[in-house]
C-alpha positions, -999 to 999 in steps of 0.1 A, spaced: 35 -572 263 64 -570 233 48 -602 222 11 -588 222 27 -558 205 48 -578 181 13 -596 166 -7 -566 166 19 -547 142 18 -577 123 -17 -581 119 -18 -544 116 4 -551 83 -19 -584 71 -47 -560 71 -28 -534 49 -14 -554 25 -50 -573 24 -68 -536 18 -41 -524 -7 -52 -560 -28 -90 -554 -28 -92 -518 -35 -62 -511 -59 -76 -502 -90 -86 -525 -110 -70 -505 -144 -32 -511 -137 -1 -528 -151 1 -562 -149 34 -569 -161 59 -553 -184 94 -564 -203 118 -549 -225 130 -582 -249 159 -569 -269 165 -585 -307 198 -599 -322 205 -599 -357 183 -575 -372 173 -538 -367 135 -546 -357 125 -508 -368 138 -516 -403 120 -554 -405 93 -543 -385 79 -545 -346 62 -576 -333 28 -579 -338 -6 -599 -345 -17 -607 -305 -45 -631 -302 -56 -653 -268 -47 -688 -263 -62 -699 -234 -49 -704 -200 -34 -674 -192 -12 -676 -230 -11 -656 -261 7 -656 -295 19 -632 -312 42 -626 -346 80 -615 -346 107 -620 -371 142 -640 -365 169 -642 -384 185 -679 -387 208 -685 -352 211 -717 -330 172 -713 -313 158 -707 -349 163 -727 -381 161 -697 -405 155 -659 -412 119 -664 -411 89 -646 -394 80 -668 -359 46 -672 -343 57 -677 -304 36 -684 -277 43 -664 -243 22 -665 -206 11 -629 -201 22 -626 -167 55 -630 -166 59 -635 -204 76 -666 -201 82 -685 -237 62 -716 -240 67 -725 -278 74 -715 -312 71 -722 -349 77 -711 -384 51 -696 -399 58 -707 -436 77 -739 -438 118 -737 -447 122 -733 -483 96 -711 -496 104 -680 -506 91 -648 -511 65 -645 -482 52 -614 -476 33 -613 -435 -4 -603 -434 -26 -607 -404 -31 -633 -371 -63 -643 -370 -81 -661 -340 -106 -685 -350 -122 -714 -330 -101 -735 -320 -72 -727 -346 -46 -696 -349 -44 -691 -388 -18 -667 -400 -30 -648 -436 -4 -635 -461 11 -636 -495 32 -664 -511 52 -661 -547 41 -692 -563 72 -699 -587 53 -727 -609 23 -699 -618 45 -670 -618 17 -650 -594 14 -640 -554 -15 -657 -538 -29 -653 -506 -23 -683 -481 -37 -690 -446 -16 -711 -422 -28 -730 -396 -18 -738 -359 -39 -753 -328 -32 -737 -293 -1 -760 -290 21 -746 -322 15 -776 -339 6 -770 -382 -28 -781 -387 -15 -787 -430 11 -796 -443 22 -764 -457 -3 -730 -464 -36 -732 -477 -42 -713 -511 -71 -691 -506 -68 -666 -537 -62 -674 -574 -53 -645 -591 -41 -647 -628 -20 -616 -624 17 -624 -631 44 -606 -605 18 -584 -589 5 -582 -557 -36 -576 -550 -38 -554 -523 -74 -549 -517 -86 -575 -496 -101 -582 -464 -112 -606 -440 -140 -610 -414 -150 -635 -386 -179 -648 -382 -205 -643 -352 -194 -673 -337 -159 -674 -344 -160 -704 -361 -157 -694 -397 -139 -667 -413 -144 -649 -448 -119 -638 -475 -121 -613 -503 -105 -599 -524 -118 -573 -548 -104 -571 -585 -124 -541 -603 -164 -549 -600 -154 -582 -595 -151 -597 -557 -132 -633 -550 -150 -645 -522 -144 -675 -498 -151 -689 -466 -135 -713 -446 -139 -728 -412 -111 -729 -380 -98 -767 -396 -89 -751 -429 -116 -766 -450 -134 -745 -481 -168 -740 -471 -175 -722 -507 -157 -704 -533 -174 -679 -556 -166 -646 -579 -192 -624 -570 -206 -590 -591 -227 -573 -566 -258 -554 -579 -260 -519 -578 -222 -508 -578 -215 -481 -605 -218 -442 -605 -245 -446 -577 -231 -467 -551 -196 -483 -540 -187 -505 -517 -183 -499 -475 -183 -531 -457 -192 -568 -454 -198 -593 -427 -208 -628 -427 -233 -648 -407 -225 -679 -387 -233 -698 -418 -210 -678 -441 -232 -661 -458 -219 -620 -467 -242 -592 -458 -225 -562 -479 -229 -526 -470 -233 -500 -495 -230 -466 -498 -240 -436 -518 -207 -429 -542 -202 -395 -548 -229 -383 -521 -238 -339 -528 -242 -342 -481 -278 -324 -490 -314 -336 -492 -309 -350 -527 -287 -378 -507 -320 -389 -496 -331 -409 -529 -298 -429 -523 -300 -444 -488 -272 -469 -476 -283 -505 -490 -277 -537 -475 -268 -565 -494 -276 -601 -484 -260 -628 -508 -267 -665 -504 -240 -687 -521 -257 -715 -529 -286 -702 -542 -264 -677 -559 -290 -649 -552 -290 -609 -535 -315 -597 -515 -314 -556 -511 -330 -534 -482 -327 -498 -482 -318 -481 -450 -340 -451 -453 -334 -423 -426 -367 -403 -422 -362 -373 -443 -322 -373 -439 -292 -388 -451 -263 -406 -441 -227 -391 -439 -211 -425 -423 -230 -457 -421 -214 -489 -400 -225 -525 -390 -218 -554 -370 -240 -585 -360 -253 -585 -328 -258 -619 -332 -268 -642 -359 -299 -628 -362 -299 -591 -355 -278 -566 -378 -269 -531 -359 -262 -503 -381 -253 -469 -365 -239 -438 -381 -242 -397 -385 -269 -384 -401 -279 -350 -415 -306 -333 -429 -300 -292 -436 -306 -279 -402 -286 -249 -392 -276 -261 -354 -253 -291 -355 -221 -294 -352 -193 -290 -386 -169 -314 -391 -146 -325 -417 -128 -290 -422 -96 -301 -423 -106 -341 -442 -134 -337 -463 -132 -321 -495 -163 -304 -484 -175 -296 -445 -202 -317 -431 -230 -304 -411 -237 -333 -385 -276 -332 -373 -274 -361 -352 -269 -403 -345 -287 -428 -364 -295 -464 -352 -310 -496 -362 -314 -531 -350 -328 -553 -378 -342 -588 -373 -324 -612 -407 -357 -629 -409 -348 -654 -439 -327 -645 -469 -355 -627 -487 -368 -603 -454 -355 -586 -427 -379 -566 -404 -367 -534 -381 -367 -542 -352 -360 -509 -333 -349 -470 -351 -339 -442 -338 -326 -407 -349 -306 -383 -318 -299 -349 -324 -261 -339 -318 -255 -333 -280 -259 -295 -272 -221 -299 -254 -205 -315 -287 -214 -282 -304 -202 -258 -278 -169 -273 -272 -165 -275 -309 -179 -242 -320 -173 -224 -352 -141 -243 -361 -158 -279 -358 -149 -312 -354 -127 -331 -377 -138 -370 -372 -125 -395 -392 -119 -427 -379 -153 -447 -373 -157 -479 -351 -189 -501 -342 -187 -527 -311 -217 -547 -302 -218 -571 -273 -244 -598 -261 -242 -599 -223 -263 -617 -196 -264 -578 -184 -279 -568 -218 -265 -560 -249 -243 -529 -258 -233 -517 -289 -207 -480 -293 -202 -459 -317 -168 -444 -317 -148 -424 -343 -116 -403 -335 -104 -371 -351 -75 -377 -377 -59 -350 -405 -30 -340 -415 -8 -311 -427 21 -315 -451 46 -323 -422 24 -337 -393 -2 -362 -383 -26 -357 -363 -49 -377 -340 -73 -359 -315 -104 -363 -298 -124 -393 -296 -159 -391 -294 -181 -424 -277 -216 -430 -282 -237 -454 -265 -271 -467 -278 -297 -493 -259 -300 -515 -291 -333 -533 -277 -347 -498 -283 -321 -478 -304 -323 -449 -280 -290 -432 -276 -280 -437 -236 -250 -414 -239 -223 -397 -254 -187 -384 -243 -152 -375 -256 -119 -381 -245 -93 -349 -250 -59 -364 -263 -29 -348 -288 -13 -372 -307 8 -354 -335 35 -369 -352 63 -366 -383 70 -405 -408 38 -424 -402 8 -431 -376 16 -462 -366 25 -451 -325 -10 -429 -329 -45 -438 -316 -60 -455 -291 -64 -495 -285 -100 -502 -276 -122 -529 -256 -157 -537 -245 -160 -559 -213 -194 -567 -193 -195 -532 -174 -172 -508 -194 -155 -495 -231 -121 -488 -222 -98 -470 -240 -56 -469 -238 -40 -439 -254 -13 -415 -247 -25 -384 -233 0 -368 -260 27 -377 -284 57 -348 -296 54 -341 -260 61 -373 -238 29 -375 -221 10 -402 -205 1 -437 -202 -37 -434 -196 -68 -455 -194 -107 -437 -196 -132 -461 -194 -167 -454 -195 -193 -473 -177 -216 -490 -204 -255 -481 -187 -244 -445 -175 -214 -430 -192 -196 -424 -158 -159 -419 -168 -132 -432 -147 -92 -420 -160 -64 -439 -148 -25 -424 -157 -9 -458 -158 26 -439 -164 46 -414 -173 60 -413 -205 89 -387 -198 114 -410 -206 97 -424 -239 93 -459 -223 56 -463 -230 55 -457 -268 28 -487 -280 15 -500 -314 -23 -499 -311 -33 -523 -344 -2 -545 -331 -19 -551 -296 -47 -572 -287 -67 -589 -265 -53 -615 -245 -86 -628 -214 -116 -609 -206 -104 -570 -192 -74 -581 -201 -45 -567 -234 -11 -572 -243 2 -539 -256 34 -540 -279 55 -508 -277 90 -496 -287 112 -502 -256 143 -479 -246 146 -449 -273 173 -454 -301 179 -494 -289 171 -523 -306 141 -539 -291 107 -538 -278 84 -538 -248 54 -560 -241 29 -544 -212 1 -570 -199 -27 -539 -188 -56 -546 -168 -85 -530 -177 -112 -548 -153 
């Protein structure tokens, strides 16, 4: 009988360890570790950052190191870690030994390549160019040295404004750089060859329109977004509705649509390809009715009365046509204006995410309040919208109640955000002044059902994370990078879960 009792509690405990593994959430820690950092105060050269995916269960990510016996020189270090146990796999300068004057920019994922964008002093021309460096998923350089992407003639100075953009694919990315009216364009595929170079004047800039936004197509061509300058936010915004751009290089020729909105006019305009073919563009639109909701008291110059959501899929026929495909204008939801009220809304922050899934593609609007007063920062709500782009009809909107406020800089404010096949999921802390929570709200993509998960407390200021220096590592699946113990030298990486 002790026998017979001896298995049953035994298989008594198989069972609960077996229901414990299939129906803990799915939203959880994976893995966390505090890595301390010799030989520099990493607040004062700056926190690790820049993680991309490298396959088989790896990731890379950016950190600085001064010279010791594991690394050759003071010099910042792309390093390649397993994100379950974060166990180091391999390491490399990101500019070789002996250049000087390297300023980091970005970590970009593309194909099959990790290239590294930032700015090199070129001593011979007296000027700071931009440079890529690239690596395959092993470390190893895929140059011999950086690739010049810009050629500025500026002597000693720095450009600033530039961007860059992936393609649909991933196989290509885009460069520019803007210099007055004029914009230094380039694109390049994942091996670090020039697919064209050009210095392009785009039509229609000037006291009417400026520039919002550019993507490129899988064959690196830029679709540019434009937008009213110095909009009145009345009906006389109407005769000046967003324009979209299309440039081909080597035909050297623009192609212009007009985004009209059906007797109303945008105040925020945003695009992504869905795919190759089909552009998205969502945004708020308003047209001088009384009931919608205010916003923008405390970050516009002048209050905005939102009327609604607007939404377009458009088919890129050829470079000289594109057809709509599906349009749709929403009113404001009847909740966002009550909970608001008479003080408004104050959203800032815009994001578009579009997704092609064997479920059905997705695409969500969010934006997230942001102001400021002469001491503080803050960063609030979050609003989500959802929209059915084979139709353009809205399927549902939600917000997510958080207060982030903050003295010195944002960078430990906002949210870090991702779309998987069923869900947008957002990480945030609940609060920050206060200590807070670690928290997860996802939202199921068809319905809007919201799930929140408290991950963990942040009473002892453990849990403090860089959203822009996270990223995603596998499908439902981020590295976050965060501060580590309070007033120590280090920082923490967090492997979260998110489906």
């Amino acid at each position: 009988m002790n026998l017979i009792h001896l298995y049953s509690r035994a298989a008594f405990s198989l069972l609960l360890l077996m229901a414990a593994f299939f129906f803990a959430p799915a939203q959880r820690i994976l893995s966390e570790q505090i890595i301390p950092v010799s030989g520099y105060d990493v607040y004062d050269e700056g926190y690790p950052f820049g993680v991309v995916s490298v396959g088989s269960g790896r990731f890379a990510y950016v950190q600085y190191h001064t010279k010791s016996s594991m690394y050759p020189a003071d010099n910042f270090y792309l390093q390649c870690l397993n994100y379950n146990d974060f166990g180091g796999i391999w390491y490399k300068e990101v500019i070789e030994y002996g250049r000087e004057r390297f300023r980091m920019g970005k970590v970009h994922r593309v194909g099959n390549s990790i290239v590294i964008s930032g700015t090199l002093f070129l001593a011979q021309e007296k000027t700071y160019q931009t440079v890529f460096r690239y690596f395959d998923t092993d470390g190893e350089p895929l140059h011999n040295g950086a690739v010049q992407i810009s050629h500025w003639e500026q002597k000693h100075k720095i450009n600033e404004n530039e961007l860059f953009r992936n393609s649909p694919n991933n196989k290509k990315i885009f460069w520019m750089g803007r210099e007055e009216n004029k914009f230094h364009c380039s694109v390049w595929d994942d091996q670090g060859n020039k697919q064209w170079e050009q210095i392009i004047k785009l039509p229609h800039l000037g006291k009417k329109y400026g520039f919002k936004d550019v993507l490129i197509t899988n064959e690196g061509n830029p679709i540019f977004l434009l937008e009213q300058a110095k909009p009145h936010y009345s009906l006389k915004d109407t005769t000046y509705p967003p324009l979209i751009v299309r440039y081909h290089p080597k035909r050297e020729k623009f192609h212009t649509d007009s985004l009209w909105l059906d007797s109303a006019f945008s105040y925020q305009t945003n695009m992504q390809l869905l795919n190759n073919q089909e552009l998205i563009v969502a945004g708020v639109y308003g047209r001088e009715d009384p009931h919608g909701l205010l916003n923008g008291a405390k970050t516009e110059r002048k209050e905005q009365l939102w009327n609604g959501f607007f939404f377009k899929r458009l088919l890129l026929v050829n470079t000289d046509s594109m057809r709509i495909m599906a349009d749709s204008l929403t009113a404001i939801p009847e909740d966002w204006i009550s909970q608001y009220g008479e003080e408004g809304s104050n959203f800032y922050n815009f994001k578009l995410q579009v997704q092609e899934d064997r479920k059905g593609n997705q695409a969500i609007l969010t934006m997230e309040e942001v102001y400021s007063d002469k001491k503080r920062i803050f960063f609030y709500d979050v609003g989500c919208v959802a929209f059915n782009p084979d139709n353009a009809h809205m399927k549902w909107a939600n917000r997510i109640s958080k207060r982030q406020r903050g003295e010195g800089g944002a960078s430990l404010l906002s949210y870090y955000s991702d779309l998987t096949s069923n869900n947008v999921h957002f990480v945030y802390l609940s609060e920050r002044g206060a200590r807070g929570k670690l928290m997860i709200t996802s939202f199921e993509l068809e319905t809007g059902k919201r799930r929140d998960f408290n991950l963990a407390s942040n009473e002892a200021a453990t849990y403090l994370f860089f959203p822009k220096n996270s990223g995603k590592v596998a499908n439902g699946t981020a590295v976050l990078i965060g501060m580590g113990n309070p007033g120590q030298n280090d920082y923490k990486l967090m492997t979260i879960r998110l489906e």
